[in-house]
C-alpha angles and dihedrals in degrees: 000000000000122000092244100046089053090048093057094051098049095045075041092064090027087069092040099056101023112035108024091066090058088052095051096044086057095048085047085047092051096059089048094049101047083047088057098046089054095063093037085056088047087050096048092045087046095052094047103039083055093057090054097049083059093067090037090058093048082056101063101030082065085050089055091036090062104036086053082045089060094041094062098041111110090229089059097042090055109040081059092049094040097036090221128107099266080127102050098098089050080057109050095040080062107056092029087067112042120059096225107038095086098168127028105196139195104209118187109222087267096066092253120141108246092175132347128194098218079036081216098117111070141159108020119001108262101231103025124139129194103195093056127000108195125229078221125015118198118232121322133186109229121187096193093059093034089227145091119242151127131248135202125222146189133185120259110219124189083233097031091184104050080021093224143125088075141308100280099175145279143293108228125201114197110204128197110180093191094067114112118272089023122180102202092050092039084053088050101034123106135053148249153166085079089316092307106108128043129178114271135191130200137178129217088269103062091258122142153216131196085351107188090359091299096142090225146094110269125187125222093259102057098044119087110278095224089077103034089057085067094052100083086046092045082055105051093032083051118058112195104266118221092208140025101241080067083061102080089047100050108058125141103215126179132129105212118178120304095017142034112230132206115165139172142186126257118237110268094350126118105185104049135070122175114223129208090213112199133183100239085221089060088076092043088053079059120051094045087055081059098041090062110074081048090054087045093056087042088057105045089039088056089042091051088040088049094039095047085042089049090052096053101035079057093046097049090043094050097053084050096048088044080047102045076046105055089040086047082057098043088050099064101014108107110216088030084157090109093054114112135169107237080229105195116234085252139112105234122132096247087058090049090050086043086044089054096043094047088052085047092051092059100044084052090051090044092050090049094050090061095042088057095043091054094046086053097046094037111091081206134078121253115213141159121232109213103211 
């Protein structure tokens, strides 16, 4: 066999049972990384959505804390018994001082508007409804405002603590999230995951806020479908929660195409879900940034395996080739008598085949010795008849 031919066999086995392993353990490694990155990314977007839903609880709880504050006032009460505008300075103390609530309203139990703090809203109340008024609504279109937005309501009593004496009406709070100052889109506001996920809220209806981290109320038509095909899902996977310790335990998590989804319910109110948003190629980012300090050990590990492997396929070819040399001499060399293998005080299998020759060179020289020693002494003439 040529040296060369040798040496590329042997490099040849060297990749397939050495290298391509390690190859295989870091494509095996790959798969787990980018697995556990991807759990590591859902748990990073679920600590910190629930930390902003947090805020965005507080939020409405202030919206419902008002709303039952108004109901219970004396001037309210009333301005809806009394049909007349007792009521009017406690509404307007509210949505003077807070950026979203753009309209405090006194409805009677018939949705008309008794007094109104804008006194914009007049006649009966735009989105009322008699069967069933919500604590929360979800987003609503109103002409008579020129804006989309959503409104909480509570119930006004003559007697608003044993909430009896008769239902009177209702306090109404309109609230328009994309007012300036805003508390709701301050509370949603900000992003994370690298810039890559932002707090979201939808209603049952596919409508948005801060979608994408737009700041604005978005419908259902005009967000991406890939998410509004998970709202209905978000709603029945995530039951309204009466608490926050319930939070952490009721959490609707998928990553579905285009975007990763973790949602949860808000504390005593039906019609909203937040929503941790994430770019699905945010995990994948992710997980190739860790990938390549894997890939790096992968590399060097193959280039000091191929190296090492180089150094001793070189090594073993070149004794053979030294060998195959020296037996290629003695072949044709007359008087080979002084050719010896420099055989190594060593074990290895090359100085137990040098060994060997060198034993059978001596028993060849010895045999020729004699056969020229009885051609010398014969008076007859040796010779070898070829049949």
């Amino acid at each position: 066999m040529k040296k060369s031919s040798l040496k590329f066999g042997l490099i040849g086995i060297l990749l397939v049972f050495a290298i391509v392993p390690v190859l295989i353990l870091g494509v095996v490694g790959t798969f787990s990384t980018i697995s556990y990155s991807e759990n590591v990314r859902f748990g990073e977007i679920t600590d910190v959505s629930l930390s902003k839903a947090g805020v965005v609880d507080t939020v409405f709880e202030s919206y419902q804390a008002k709303a039952t504050g108004l109901a219970k006032m004396d001037n309210v009460i009333s301005s809806a018994k009394n049909s007349n505008d007792d009521g009017l300075q406690e509404l307007k103390a509210i949505s003077d001082k807070s950026g979203d609530i753009y309209d405090a309203l006194i409805l009677d139990v018939n949705g008309t508007v008794i007094v109104s703090s804008m006194n914009e809203e007049k006649g009966t109340f735009e989105n009322f409804s008699a069967d069933n008024m919500p604590v929360v609504s979800g987003i609503l279109s109103w002409e008579k405002y020129g804006f989309d937005a959503f409104f909480v309501s509570h119930e006004i009593y003559a007697d608003p603590d044993e909430k009896t004496g008769g239902l009177l009406g209702y306090v109404c709070l309109i609230i328009h999230p994309e007012s300036e100052g805003g508390s709701l889109m301050m509370a949603l506001g900000g992003s994370y995951l690298d810039g890559n996920a932002n707090m979201v809220l939808v209603d049952a209806e596919g409508n948005t806020l801060n979608f994408e981290g737009n700041a604005k109320i978005m419908k259902a038509s005009e967000a991406d479908s890939g998410f509004v095909s998970n709202v209905s899902t978000i709603f029945d996977s995530v039951k309204t929660s009466t608490s926050d310790k319930e939070a952490s335990k009721n959490l609707y998590q998928k990553k579905s195409g285009k975007y990763a989804i973790v949602a949860g319910a808000i504390p005593n109110v039906t019609t909203w879900r937040w929503v941790g948003l994430a770019n699905s190629s945010s995990f994948k980012g992710f997980a190739s940034k860790t990938n390549i300090v894997g890939w790096i050990v992968v590399f060097v590990s193959a280039l000091v395996a191929s190296g090492i492997g180089f150094v001793l396929v070189n090594k073993f070819v070149g004794n053979m080739h030294s060998m195959l040399k020296k037996m290629n001499n003695i072949s044709f060399d007359e008087g080979f008598s002084s050719m010896r293998f420099d055989v190594k005080n060593d074990k290895s299998e090359l100085s137990v085949i040098q060994r060997s020759f060198n034993e059978f060179i001596d028993e060849v020289n010895l045999n020729s010795q004699r056969y020229r020693t009885l051609a010398n002494l014969s008076d007859n003439m040796l010779f070898e008849w070829d049949f």
